[in-house]
KOLVEXKOL-210109 format. One record per residue (C-alpha): residue number from 1; residue in one letter; x, y, z. Coordinates in Angstrom, 2 decimals. Layout:
N
[r NUM,A,[X,Y,Z]];
...
This chain:
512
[r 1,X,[42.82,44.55,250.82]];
[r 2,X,[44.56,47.18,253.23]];
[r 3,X,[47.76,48.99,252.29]];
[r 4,X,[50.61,47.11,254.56]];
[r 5,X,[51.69,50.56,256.14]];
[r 6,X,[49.05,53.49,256.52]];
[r 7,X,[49.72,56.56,257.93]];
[r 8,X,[46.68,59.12,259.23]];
[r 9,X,[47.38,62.65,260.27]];
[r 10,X,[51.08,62.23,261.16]];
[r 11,X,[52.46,65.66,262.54]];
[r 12,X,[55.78,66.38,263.65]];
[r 13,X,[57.35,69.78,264.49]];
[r 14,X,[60.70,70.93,265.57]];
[r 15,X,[61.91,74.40,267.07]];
[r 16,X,[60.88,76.93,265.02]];
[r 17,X,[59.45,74.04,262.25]];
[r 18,X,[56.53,71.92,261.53]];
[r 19,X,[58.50,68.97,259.65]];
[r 20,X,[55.36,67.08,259.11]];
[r 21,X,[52.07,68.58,258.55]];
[r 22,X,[49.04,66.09,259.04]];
[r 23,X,[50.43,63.76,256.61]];
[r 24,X,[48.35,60.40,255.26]];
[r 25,X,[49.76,57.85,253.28]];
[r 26,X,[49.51,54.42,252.38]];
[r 27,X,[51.99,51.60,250.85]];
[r 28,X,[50.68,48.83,249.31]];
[r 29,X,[52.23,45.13,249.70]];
[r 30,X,[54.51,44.86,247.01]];
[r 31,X,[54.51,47.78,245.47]];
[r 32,X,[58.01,50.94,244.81]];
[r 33,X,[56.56,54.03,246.37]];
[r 34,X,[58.52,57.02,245.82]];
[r 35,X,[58.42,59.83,248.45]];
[r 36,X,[59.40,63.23,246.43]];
[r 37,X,[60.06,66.91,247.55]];
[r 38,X,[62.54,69.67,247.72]];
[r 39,X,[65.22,69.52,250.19]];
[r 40,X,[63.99,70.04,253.98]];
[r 41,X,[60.40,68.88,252.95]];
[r 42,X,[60.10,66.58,255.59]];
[r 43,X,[60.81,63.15,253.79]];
[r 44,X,[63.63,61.74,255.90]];
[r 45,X,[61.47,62.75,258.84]];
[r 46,X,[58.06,60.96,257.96]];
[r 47,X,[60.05,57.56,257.27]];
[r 48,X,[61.97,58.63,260.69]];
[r 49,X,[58.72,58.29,262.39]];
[r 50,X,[57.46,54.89,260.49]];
[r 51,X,[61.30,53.99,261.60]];
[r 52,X,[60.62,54.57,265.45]];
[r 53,X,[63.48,57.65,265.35]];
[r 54,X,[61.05,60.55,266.47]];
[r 55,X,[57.92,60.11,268.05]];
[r 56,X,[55.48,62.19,266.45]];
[r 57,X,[53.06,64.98,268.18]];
[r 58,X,[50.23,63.77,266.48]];
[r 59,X,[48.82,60.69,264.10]];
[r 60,X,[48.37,56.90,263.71]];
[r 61,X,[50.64,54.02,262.30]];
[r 62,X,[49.03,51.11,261.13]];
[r 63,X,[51.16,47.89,259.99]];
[r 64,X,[49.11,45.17,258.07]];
[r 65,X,[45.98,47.11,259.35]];
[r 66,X,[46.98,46.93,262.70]];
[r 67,X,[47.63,50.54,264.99]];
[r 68,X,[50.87,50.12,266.11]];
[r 69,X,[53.07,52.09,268.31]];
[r 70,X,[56.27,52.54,266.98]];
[r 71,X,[59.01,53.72,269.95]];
[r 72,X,[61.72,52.93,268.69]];
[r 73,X,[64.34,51.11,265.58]];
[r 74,X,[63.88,47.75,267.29]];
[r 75,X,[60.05,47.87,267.28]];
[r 76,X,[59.75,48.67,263.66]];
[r 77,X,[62.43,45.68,263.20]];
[r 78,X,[59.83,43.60,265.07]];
[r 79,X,[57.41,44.63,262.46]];
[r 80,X,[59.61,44.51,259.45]];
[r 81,X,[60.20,47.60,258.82]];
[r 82,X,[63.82,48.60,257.78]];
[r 83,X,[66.07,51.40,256.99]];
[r 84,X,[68.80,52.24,254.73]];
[r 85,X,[69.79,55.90,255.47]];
[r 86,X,[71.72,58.12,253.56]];
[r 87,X,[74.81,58.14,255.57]];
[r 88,X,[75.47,55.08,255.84]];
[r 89,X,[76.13,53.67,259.66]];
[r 90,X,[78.95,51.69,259.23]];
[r 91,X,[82.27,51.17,261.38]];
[r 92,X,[85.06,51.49,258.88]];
[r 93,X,[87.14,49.15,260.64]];
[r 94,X,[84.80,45.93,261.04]];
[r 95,X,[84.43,43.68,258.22]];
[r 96,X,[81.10,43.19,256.31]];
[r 97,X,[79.61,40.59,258.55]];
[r 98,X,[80.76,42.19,261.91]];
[r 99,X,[78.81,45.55,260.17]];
[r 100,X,[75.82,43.52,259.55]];
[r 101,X,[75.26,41.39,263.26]];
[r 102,X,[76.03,44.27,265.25]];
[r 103,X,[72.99,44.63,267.66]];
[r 104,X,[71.81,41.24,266.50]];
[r 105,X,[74.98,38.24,266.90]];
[r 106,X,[73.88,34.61,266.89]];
[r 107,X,[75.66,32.95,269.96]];
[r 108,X,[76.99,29.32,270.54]];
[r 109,X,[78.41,28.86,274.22]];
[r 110,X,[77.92,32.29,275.15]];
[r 111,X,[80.21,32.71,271.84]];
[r 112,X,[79.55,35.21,268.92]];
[r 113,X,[79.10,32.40,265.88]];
[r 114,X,[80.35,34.46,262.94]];
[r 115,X,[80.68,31.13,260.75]];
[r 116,X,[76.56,31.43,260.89]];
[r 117,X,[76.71,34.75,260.11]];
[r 118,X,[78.81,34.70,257.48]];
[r 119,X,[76.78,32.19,256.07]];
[r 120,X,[73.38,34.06,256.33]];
[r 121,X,[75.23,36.99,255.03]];
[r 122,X,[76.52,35.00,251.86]];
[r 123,X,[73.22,33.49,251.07]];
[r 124,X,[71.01,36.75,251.19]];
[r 125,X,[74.13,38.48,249.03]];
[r 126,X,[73.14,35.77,246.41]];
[r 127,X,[69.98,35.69,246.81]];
[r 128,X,[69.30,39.31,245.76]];
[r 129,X,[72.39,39.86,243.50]];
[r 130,X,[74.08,41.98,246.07]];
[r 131,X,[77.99,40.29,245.40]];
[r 132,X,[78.91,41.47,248.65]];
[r 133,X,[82.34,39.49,250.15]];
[r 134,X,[81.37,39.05,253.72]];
[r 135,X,[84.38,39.28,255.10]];
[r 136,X,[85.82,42.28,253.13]];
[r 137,X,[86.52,45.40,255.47]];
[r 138,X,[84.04,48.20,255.23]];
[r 139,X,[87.06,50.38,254.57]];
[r 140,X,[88.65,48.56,251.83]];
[r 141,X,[85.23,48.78,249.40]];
[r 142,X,[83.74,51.35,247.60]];
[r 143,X,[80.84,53.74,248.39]];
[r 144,X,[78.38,51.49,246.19]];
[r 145,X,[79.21,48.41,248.19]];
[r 146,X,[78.78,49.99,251.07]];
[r 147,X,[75.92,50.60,250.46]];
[r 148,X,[74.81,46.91,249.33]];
[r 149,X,[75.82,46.33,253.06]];
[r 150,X,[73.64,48.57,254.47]];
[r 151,X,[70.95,46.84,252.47]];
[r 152,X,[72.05,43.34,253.65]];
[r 153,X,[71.50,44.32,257.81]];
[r 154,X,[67.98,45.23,257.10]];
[r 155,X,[67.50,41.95,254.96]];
[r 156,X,[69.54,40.17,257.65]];
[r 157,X,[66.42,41.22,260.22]];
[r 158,X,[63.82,39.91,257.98]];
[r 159,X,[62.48,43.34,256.54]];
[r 160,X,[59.49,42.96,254.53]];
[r 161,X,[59.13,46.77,254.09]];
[r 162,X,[62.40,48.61,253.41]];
[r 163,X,[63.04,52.33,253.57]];
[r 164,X,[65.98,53.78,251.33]];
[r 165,X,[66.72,57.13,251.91]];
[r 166,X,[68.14,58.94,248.71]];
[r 167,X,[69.85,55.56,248.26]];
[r 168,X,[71.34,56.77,245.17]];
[r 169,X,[72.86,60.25,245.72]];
[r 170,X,[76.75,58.38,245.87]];
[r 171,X,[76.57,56.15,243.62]];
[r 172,X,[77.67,55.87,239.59]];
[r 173,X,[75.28,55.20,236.69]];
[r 174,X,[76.34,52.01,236.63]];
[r 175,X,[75.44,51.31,240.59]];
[r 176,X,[72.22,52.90,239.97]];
[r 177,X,[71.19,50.08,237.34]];
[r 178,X,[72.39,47.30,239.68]];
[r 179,X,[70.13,49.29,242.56]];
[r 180,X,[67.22,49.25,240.45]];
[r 181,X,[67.44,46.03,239.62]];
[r 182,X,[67.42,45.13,243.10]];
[r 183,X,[64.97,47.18,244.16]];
[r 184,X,[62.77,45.02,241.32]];
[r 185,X,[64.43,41.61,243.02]];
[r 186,X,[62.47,42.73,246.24]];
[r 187,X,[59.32,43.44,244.70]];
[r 188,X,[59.22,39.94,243.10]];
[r 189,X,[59.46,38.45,246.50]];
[r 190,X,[56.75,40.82,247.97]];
[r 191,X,[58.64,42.70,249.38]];
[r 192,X,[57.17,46.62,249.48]];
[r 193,X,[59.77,49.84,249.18]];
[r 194,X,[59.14,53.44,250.03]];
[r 195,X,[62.34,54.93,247.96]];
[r 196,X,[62.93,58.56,249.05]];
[r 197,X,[64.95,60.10,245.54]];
[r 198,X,[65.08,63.46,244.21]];
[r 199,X,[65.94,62.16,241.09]];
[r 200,X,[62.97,62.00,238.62]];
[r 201,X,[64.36,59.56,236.22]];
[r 202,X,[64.62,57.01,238.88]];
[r 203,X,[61.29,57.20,240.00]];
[r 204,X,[60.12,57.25,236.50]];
[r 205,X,[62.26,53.55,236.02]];
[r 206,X,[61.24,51.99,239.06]];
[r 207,X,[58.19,53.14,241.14]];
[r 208,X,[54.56,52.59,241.08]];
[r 209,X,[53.24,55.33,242.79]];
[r 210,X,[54.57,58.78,243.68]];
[r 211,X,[53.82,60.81,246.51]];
[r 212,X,[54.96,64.19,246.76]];
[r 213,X,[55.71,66.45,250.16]];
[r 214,X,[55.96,70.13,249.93]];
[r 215,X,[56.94,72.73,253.15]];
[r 216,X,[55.56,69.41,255.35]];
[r 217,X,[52.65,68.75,253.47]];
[r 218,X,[51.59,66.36,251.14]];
[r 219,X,[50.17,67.85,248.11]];
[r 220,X,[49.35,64.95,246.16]];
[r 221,X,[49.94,60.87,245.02]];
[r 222,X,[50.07,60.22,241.27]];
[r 223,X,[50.49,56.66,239.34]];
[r 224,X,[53.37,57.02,237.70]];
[r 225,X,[51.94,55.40,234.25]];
[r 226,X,[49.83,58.48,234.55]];
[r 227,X,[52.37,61.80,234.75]];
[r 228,X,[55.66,62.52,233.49]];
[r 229,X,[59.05,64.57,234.78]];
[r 230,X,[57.99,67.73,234.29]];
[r 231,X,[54.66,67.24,236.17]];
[r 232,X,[56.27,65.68,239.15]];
[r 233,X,[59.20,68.82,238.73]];
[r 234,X,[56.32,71.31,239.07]];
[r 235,X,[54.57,69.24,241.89]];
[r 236,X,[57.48,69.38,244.09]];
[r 237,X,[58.37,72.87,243.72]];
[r 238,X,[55.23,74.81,242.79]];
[r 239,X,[56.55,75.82,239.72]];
[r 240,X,[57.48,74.83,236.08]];
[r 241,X,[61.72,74.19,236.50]];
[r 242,X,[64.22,73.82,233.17]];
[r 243,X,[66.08,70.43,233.17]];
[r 244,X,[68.66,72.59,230.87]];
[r 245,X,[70.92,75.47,232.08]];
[r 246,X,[70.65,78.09,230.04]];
[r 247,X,[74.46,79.52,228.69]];
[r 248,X,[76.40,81.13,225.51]];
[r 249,X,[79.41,79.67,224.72]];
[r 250,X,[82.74,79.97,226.40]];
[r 251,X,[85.49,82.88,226.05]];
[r 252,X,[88.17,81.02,227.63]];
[r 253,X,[90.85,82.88,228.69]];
[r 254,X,[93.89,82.48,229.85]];
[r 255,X,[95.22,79.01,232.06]];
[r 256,X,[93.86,78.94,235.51]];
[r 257,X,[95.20,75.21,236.28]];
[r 258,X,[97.82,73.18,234.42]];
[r 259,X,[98.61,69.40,235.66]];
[r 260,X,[101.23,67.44,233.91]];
[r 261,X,[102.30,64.03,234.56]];
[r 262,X,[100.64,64.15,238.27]];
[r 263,X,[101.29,60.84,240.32]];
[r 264,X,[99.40,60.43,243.26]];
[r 265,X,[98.48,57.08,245.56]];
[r 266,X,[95.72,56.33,247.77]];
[r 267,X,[95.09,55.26,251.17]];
[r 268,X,[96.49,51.77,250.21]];
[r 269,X,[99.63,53.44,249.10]];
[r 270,X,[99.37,52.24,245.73]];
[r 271,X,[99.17,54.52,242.42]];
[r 272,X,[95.80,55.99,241.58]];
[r 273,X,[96.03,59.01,239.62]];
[r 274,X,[98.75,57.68,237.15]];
[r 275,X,[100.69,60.32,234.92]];
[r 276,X,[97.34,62.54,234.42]];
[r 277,X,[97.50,65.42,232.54]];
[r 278,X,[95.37,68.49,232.01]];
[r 279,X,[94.57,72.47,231.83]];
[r 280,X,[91.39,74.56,232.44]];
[r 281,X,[91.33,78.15,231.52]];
[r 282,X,[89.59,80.97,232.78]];
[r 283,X,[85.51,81.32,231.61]];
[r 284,X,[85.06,77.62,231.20]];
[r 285,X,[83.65,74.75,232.78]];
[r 286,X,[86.09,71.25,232.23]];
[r 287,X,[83.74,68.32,233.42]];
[r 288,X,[85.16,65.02,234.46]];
[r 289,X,[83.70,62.27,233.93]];
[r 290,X,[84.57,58.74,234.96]];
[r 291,X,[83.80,55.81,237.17]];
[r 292,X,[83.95,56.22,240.58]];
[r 293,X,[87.45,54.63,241.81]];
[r 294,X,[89.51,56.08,238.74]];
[r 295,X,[91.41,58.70,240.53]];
[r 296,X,[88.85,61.70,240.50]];
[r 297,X,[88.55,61.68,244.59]];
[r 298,X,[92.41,61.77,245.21]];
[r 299,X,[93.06,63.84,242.17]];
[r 300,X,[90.50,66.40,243.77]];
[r 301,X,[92.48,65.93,246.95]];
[r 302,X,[95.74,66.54,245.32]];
[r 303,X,[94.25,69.63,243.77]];
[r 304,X,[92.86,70.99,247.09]];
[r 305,X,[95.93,70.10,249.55]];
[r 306,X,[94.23,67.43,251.29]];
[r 307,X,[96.67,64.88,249.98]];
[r 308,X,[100.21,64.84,249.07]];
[r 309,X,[101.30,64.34,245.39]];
[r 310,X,[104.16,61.87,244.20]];
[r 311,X,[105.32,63.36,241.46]];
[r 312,X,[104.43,65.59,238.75]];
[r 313,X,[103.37,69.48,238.92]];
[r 314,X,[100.48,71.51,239.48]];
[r 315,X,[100.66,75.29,238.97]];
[r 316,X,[98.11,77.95,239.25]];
[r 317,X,[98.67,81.11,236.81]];
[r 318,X,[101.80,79.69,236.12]];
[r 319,X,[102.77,79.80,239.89]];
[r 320,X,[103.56,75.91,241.35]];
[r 321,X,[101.44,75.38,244.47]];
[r 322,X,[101.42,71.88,245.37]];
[r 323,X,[104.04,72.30,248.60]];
[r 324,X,[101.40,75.03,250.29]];
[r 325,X,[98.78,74.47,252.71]];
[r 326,X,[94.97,74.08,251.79]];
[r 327,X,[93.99,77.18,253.75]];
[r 328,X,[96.97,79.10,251.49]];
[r 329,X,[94.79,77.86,248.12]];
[r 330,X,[91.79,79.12,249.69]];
[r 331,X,[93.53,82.78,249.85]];
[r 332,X,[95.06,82.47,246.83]];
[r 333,X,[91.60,82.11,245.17]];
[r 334,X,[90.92,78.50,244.85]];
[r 335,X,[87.44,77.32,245.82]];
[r 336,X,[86.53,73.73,247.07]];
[r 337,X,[83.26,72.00,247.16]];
[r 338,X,[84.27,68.26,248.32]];
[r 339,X,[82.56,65.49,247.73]];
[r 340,X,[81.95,64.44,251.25]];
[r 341,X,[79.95,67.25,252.85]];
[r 342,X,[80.11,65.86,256.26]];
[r 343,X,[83.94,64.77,256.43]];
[r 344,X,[85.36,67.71,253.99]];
[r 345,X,[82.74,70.12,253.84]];
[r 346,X,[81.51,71.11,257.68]];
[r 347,X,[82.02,71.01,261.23]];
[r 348,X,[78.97,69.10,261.92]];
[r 349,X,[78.67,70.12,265.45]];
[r 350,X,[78.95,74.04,264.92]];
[r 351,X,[75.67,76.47,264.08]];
[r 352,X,[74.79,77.23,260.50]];
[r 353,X,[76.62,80.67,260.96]];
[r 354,X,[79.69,79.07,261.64]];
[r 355,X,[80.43,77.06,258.64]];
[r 356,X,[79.33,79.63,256.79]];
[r 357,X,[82.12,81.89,257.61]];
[r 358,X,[84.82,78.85,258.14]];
[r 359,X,[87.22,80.13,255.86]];
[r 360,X,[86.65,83.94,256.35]];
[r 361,X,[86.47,84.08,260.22]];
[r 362,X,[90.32,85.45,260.34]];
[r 363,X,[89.42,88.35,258.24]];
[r 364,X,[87.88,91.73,258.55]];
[r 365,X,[85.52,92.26,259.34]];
[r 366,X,[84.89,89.22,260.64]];
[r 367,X,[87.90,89.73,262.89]];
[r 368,X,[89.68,92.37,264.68]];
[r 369,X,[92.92,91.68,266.47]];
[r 370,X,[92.29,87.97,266.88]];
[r 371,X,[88.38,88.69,268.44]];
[r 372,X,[85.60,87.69,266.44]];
[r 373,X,[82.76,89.67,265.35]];
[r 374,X,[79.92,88.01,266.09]];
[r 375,X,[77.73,90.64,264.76]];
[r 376,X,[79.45,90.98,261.18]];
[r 377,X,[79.95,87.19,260.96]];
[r 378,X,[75.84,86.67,262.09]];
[r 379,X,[75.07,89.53,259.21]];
[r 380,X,[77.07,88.04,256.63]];
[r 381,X,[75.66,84.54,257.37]];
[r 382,X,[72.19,85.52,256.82]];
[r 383,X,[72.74,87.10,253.76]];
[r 384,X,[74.43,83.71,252.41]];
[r 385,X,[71.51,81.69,254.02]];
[r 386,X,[68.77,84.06,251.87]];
[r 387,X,[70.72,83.88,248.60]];
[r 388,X,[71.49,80.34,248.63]];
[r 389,X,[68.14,79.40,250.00]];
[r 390,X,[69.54,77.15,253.04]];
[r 391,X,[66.25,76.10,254.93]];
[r 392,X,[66.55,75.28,258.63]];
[r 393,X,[64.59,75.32,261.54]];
[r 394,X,[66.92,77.53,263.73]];
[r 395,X,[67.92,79.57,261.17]];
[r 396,X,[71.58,80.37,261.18]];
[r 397,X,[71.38,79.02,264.65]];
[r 398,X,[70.62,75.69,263.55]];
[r 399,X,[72.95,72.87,264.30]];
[r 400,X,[75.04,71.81,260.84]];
[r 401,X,[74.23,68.13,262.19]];
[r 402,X,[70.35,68.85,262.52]];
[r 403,X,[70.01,69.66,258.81]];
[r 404,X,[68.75,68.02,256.08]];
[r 405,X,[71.79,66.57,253.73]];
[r 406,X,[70.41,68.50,250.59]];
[r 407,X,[70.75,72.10,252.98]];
[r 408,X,[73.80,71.10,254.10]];
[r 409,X,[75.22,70.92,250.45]];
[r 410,X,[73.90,74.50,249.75]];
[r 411,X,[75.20,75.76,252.84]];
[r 412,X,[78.74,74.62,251.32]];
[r 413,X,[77.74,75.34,247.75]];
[r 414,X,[76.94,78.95,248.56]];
[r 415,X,[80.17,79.61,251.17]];
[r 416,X,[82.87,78.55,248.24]];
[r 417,X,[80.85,80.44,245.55]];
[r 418,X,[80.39,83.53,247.83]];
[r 419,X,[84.50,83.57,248.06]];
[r 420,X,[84.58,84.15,244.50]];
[r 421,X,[87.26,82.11,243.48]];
[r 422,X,[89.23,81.99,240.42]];
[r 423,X,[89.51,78.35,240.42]];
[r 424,X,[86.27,76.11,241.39]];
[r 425,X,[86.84,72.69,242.22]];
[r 426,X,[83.32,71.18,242.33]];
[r 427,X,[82.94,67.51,243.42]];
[r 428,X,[79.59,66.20,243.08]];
[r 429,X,[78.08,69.87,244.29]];
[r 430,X,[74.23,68.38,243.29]];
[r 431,X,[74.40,65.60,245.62]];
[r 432,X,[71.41,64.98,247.24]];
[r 433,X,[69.74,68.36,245.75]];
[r 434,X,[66.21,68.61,244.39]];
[r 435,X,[65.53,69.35,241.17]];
[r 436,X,[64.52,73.15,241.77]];
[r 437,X,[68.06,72.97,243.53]];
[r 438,X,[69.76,71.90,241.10]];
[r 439,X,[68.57,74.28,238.93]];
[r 440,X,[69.27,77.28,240.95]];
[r 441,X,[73.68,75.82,241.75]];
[r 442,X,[73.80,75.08,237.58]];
[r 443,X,[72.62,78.52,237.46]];
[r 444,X,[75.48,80.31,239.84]];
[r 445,X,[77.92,77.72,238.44]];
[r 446,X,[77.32,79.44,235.02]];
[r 447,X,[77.91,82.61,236.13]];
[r 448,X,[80.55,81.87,238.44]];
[r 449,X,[81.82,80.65,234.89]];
[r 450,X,[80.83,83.94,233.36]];
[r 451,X,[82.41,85.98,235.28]];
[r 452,X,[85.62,84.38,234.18]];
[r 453,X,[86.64,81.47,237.10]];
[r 454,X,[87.72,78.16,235.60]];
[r 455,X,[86.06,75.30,236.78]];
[r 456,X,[86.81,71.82,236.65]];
[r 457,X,[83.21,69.82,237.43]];
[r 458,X,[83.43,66.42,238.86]];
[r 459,X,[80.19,64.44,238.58]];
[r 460,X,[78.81,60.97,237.88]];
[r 461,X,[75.51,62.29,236.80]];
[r 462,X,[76.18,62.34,233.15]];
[r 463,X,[73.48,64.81,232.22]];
[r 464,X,[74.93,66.94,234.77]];
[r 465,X,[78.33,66.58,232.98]];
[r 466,X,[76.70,67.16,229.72]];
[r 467,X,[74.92,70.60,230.52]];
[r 468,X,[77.72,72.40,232.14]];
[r 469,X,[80.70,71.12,230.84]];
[r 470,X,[82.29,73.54,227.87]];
[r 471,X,[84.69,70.41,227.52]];
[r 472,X,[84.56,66.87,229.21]];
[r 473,X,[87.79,65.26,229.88]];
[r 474,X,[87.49,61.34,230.66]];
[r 475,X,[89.21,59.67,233.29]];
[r 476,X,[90.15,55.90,233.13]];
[r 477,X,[92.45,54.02,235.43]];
[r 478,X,[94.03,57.43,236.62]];
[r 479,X,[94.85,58.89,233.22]];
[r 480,X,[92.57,60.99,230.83]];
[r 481,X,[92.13,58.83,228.00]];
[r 482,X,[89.98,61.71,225.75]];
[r 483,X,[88.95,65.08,225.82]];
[r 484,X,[85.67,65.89,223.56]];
[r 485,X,[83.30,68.95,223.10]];
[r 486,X,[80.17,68.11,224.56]];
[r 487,X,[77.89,68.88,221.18]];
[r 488,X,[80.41,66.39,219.29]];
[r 489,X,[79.84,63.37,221.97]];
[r 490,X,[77.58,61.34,223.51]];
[r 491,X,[76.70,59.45,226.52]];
[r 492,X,[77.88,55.94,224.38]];
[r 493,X,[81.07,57.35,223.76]];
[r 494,X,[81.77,58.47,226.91]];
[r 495,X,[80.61,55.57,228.78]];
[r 496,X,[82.76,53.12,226.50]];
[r 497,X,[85.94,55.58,227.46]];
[r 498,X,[85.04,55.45,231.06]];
[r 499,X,[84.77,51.86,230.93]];
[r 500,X,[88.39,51.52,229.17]];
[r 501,X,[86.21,49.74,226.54]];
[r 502,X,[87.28,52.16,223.54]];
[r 503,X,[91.01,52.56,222.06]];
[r 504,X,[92.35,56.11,222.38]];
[r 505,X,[95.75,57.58,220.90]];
[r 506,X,[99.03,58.99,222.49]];
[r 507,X,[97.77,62.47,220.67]];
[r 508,X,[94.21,62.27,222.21]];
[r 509,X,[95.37,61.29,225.55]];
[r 510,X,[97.63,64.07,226.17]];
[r 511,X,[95.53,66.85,224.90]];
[r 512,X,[95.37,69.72,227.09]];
């Protein structure tokens, strides 16, 4: 029987890059396979040529053993091919089902018929266990859901073989178990998924086969009954990698941040973060962990300037700072890497060497008398760029926009660290990183850590939480509701805290 999809000898280059290197694979009808490798491997590309996105140099495409020519989105729709993309391509505005028919409304009279559509949409959302409201407003639901939407206008064209790109890198544990179970929904209708993760326990859960791209090429396809995480690790980088950062214990020192009874609301103007307290002192990581929609993103913007607090007080070295600008907390020593790269963290449409000196470019001797210095700022860029291992095909010329997400968060990763802040904010900073990645920002993190800056660590990768953190606090409905040492605690404990499942006392919640 032939695979549904085969690719022969697909090549695809770039200026100054070969993305894809001769590449042949196969996906079989009904099957998970997972597409592995580093960041800037070539993954998103090679399913952006099954997709009809690029057209590439070289190489055939054949669909249900037929060579097909693939020019565009709406051919590979024609052929069933969908996909989900790691920023999602939603308008915030529109509601569900106005997200999902764009490109593709049933008409009656000449007459967009959104009671069809809203039917369709409602049917597939049961069908696959999606619980998406159709006529919720893309704005008004979280990241997860959004996500489920992006999933219903592919299934909504009649996909039969469905693309996710990193489909997980925003989402909570919890999300990630719906997701999988999903993904297995598809599979028992026949459907077939090519699931581009860099997140080994995933693939481990869910796929069938694994193929794995390195620098463009493919270097090999596995079973995955047959190999385990630290083969597929070494596969994708070349070398053996630690899944545990290596660190002796804190020396904290004296208080960096102290929060007490911070109010703060979100966009809806209602009260999020809800009489939180807490404290971080220098030389120690505090990781917190919760459920995304608890309070962590506007806390984080609270913290950083980027939204206003209602009441409450925040001081840094004993100093009050909530009434000064976010570019003032950068100078005063307070470091920021946001969960959004592409809102928060860049300017998209600027060159590599840009962002890189964002918050610097005012300074000597990046500046003199209000003129840049193109030569100090292009120097100082490419010695971030080599440290932090940002790969690109321009170099620091590279459009911010043109790079691969997981280069984009080391570009950021590697500007705040390189400002050497006292105080680290970290927001998800492994999103979307390889392992061998990951590895290398726990790594600086710890040092960072070492070399005395407190550092409060927001994740929803638990393991993350557990191998950093020197203490994880656990947020619930705004408020910490405990505070344990990492070696006394486990993922249970913490996940029936972040679920508001377990009691907690007055004394526990307001330890500092």
């Amino acid at each position: 029987m032939k695979p549904i999809v085969e690719l022969k000898g697909i090549t695809k280059r770039f200026p100054g890059i070969i993305a894809n290197d001769s590449i042949d694979l196969t996906l079989e009808k009904g099957e998970v396979l997972a597409l592995l490798g580093e960041n800037g491997a070539g993954k998103s590309t090679l399913m952006s040529v099954l997709f009809g996105f690029y057209k590439p140099e070289a190489g055939e495409i054949f669909v249900r053993g037929k060579k097909v020519d693939i020019t565009n989105p709406n051919v590979a729709y024609d052929l069933g091919i969908g996909m989900v993309h790691q920023h999602f391509q939603l308008i915030e505005n529109f509601t569900v089902t106005e997200n999902i028919i764009l490109g593709d409304e049933p008409h009656k009279w000449s007459i967009v018929d959104m009671e069809v559509s809203r039917k369709r949409v409602r049917e597939l959302s049961q069908t696959y266990g999606l619980n998406v409201d159709p006529d919720a407003k893309i704005e008004n639901i979280s990241v997860g859901m959004q996500q489920r939407v992006e999933i219903l206008k592919v299934l909504y064209r009649d996909a039969e073989i469905i693309i996710l790109d990193e489909p997980t890198a925003v989402l909570t544990p919890q999300e990630i178990d719906e997701l999988m179970d999903i993904l297995r929904n598809f599979v028992n209708e026949g459907k077939s998924v090519i699931l581009i993760t860099h997140k080994l326990k995933e693939i481990m859960a869910i796929a069938d086969r694994v193929s794995v791209l390195r620098q463009g090429k493919m270097v090999g396809t596995v079973k995955v009954d047959e190999t385990n995480e630290e083969e597929l690790a070494e596969l994708m980088v070349g070398r053996k990698v630690s899944f545990t950062t290596q660190k002796t214990p804190a020396n904290p020192g004296e208080i960096v941040l102290d929060i007490d009874d911070l109010w703060v609301k979100d966009q809806r103007g209602l009260d999020i973060v809800r009489g939180l307290s807490l404290s971080i002192r220098e030389g120690e990581i505090l990781g917190l962990a919760g459920v995304d929609g608890n309070g962590q993103r506007e806390l984080v913007e609270a913290l950083t300037g980027l939204r206003p607090l209602e009441k409450g007080r925040i001081r840094f070295f004993n100093d009050e700072y909530h009434h000064i600008s976010a570019e003032e907390r950068t100078r005063m020593g307070i470091g920021h890497i946001p969960e959004d790269r592409q809102k928060r963290g860049l300017v998209l449409d600027f060159k590599l060497f840009e962002n890189m000196i964002l918050e610097k470019y005012d300074r000597e001797p990046y500046s003199k008398k209000g003129i840049l210095q193109f030569p100090a700022i292009r120097k100082k860029a490419e010695e971030m760029v080599e440290t932090f291992d940002v790969r690109s095909g321009e170099g620091i010329d590279s459009v911010v926009r043109n790079m691969s997400g997981g280069n984009q968060q080391k570009a950021i990763v590697g500007r705040e660290i390189d400002l050497e802040p006292r105080l680290m904010i970290a927001s998800q900073p492994t999103r979307g990183l390889d392992v061998g990645a990951i590895e290398y920002i726990h790594s600086r993190l710890i040092e960072l850590r070492d070399q005395g800056t407190a550092i409060l660590l927001v994740s929803f990768e638990l393991d993350e939480i557990f191998n950093l953190s020197d203490r994880i606090a656990v947020i619930h409905n705004g408020r910490i509701v405990g505070i344990r040492n990492p070696d006394q605690t486990d993922e249970m404990e913490l996940g029936l805290l972040m679920s508001g499942s377990k009691e907690y006392s007055d004394e526990e919640n307001v330890t500092k």
